[in-house]
C-alpha positions as a Markdown table, in Angstrom:
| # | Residue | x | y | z |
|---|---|---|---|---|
| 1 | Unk | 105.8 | 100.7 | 118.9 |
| 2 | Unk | 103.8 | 103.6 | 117.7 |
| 3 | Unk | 103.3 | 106.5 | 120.7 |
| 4 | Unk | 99.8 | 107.8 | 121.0 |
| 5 | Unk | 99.2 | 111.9 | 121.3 |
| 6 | Unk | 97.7 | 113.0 | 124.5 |
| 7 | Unk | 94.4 | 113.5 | 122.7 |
| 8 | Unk | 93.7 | 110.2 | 121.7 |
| 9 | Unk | 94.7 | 108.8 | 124.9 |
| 10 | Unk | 92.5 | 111.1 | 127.0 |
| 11 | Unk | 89.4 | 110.6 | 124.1 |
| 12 | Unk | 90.0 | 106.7 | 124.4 |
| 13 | Unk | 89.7 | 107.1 | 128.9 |
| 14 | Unk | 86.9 | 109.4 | 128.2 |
| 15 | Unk | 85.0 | 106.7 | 126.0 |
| 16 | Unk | 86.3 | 104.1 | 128.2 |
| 17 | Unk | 85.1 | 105.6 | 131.3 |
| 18 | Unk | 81.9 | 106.6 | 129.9 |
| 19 | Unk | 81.2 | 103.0 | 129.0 |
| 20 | Unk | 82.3 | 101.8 | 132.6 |
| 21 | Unk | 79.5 | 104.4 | 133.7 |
| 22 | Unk | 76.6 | 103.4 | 131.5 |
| 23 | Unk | 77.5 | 99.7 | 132.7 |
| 24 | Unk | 77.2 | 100.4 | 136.3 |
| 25 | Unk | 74.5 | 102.7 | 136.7 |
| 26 | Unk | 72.4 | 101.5 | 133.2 |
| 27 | Unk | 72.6 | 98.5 | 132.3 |
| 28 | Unk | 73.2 | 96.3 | 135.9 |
| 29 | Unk | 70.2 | 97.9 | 137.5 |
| 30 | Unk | 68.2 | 97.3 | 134.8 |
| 31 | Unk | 69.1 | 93.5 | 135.0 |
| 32 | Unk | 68.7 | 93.7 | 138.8 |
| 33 | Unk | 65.2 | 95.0 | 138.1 |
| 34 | Unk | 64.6 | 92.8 | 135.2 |
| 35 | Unk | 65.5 | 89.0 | 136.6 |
| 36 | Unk | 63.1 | 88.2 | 139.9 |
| 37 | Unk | 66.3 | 86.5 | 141.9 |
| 38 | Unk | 67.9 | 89.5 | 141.5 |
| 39 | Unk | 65.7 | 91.4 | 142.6 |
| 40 | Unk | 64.5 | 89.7 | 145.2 |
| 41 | Unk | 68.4 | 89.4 | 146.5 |
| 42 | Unk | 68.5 | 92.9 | 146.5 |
| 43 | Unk | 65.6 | 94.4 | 148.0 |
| 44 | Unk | 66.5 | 91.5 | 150.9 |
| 45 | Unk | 70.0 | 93.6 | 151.1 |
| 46 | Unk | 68.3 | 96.9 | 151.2 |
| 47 | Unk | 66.0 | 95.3 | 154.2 |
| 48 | Unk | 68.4 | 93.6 | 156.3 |
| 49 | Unk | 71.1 | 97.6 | 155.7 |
| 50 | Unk | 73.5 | 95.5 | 154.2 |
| 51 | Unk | 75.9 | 97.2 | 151.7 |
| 52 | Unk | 77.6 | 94.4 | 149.4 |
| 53 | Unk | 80.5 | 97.0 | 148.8 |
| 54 | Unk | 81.6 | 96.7 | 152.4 |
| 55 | Unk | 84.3 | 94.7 | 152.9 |
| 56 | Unk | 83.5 | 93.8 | 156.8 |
| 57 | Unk | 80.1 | 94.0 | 158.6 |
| 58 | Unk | 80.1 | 95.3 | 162.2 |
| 59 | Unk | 76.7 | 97.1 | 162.5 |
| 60 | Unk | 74.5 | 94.2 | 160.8 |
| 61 | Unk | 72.5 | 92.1 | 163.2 |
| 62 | Unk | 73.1 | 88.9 | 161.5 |
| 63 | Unk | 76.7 | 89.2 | 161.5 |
| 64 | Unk | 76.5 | 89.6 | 165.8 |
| 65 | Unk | 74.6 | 86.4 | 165.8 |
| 66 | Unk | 76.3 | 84.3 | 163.5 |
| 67 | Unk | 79.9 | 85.7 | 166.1 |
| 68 | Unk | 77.8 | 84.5 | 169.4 |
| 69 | Unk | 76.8 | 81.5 | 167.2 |
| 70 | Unk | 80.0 | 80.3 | 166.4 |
| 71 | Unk | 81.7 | 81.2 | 169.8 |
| 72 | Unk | 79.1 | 79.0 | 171.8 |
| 73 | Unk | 79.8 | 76.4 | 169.2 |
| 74 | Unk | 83.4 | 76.5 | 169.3 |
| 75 | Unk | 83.9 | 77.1 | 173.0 |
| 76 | Unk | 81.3 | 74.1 | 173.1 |
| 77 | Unk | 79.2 | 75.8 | 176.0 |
């Protein structure tokens, strides 16, 4: 196997990471813009606070009534 110099490694991360940039913060929210669902889905997300990033949801209002939903349901009162 052929080692790489520093250099090239660190100029291939560079490019690499540029591109992961461009991706995120170019190109998806110009296709969030661009297709109507999309959109639609996310100015509903930026409505409602809701941060699709978060991994649990304490502070939404739909999250504490879906919990006293499903505890009347299961408890069955």
């Amino acid at each position: 196997m052929i080692e790489k110099s520093l250099s090239d490694r660190i100029t291939r991360f560079a490019i690499v990471f540029g591109l992961t940039l461009i991706l995120v913060y170019g190109l998806l929210p110009w296709l969030t813009g661009s297709f109507d669902i999309l959109n639609r889905m996310s100015l509903a997300l930026d409505e409602n606070g809701i941060n699709p990033s978060r991994y649990y949801y304490t502070d939404v209002e739909q999250v504490i009534e879906s919990e006293q939903y499903l505890r009347i349901v299961l408890d069955g009162k």
